[in-house]
N, C-alpha and C positions, 0 to 999 in steps of 0.2 A: 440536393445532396452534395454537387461539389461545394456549394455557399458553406455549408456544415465541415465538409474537410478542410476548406482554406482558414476557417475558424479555428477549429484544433491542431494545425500547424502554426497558425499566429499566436495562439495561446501556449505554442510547447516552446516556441521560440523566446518565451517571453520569461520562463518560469527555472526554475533550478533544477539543473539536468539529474534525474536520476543515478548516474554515474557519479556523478560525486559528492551525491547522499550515500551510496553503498559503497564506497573506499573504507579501507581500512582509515581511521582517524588516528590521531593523536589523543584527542579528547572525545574518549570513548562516553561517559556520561552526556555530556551536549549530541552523539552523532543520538543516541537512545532520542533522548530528549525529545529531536526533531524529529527522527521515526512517530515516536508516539502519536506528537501531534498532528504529523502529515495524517496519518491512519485514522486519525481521530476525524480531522475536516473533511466536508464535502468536495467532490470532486471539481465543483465549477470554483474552490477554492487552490484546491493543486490535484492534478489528475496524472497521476501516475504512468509510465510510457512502460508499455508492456507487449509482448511480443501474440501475435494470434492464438496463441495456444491460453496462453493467460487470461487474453482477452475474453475467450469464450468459457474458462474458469470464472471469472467473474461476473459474465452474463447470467448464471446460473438465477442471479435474484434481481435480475431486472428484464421487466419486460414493457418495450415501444418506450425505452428511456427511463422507465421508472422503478425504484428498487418497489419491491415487492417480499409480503412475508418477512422482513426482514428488518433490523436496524442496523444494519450495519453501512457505515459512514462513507466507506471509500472502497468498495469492492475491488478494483482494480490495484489498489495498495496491497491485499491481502492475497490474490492474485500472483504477485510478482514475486519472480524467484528469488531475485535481487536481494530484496525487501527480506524475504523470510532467511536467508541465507545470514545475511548481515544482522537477523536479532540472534539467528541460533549462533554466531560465531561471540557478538557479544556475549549473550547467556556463557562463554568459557570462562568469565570476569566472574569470581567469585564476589565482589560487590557489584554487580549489576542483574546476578541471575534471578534474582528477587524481582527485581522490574520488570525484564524480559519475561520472567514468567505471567506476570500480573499482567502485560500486556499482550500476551497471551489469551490468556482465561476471557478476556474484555475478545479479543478476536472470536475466538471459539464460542463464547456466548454469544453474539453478532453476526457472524457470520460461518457457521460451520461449514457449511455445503461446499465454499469457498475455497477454505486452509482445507480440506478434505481432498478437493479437487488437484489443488496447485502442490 
């Protein structure tokens, strides 16, 4: 188990801090953008950092590491308050709330129990 924690510390060190994917942008269309597809990829792709509470929101569809019942891509992306904060404040963009919403519905199909939870 610690072999597995010093992993995901080297792998968080290595990756784009959550904080400054969920700042306010300048270019609101590219921050969606990379929203989308972080939520989209698999986690051993970008794993989202999410506080215990999250964590176990997004356990909800994996069980001994494995998602379960589910297709949803990045559990801990959907999970994070961060993350859902930063699309409902985009969705204030009268051109972007079409996206937001669309990636949305993609969320809520994928992963209910999840955005339910968090």
């Amino acid at each position: 188990q610690q072999q597995e924690l010093m992993e995901q510390q080297q792998q968080q060190q290595q990756q784009l801090p959550l904080d400054v994917i969920t700042v306010e942008w300048s270019n609101r269309l590219g921050q969606l953008s990379l929203l989308e597809h972080l939520l989209a990829c698999p986690p051993n792709v970008y794993s989202f950092t999410v506080d215990n509470e999250e964590a176990l929101d997004a356990s909800t569809v994996v069980v001994d590491g494995t998602l379960v019942a589910t297709n949803c891509p990045n559990p801990r992306g959907w999970a994070s308050s961060k993350v859902l904060q930063r699309l409902l404040h985009l969705s204030d963009d009268k051109n972007l709330h079409p996206k937001v919403r669309e990636i949305f519905v993609v969320g809520l199909l994928s992963c209910p129990e999840i955005i339910l939870c968090a």
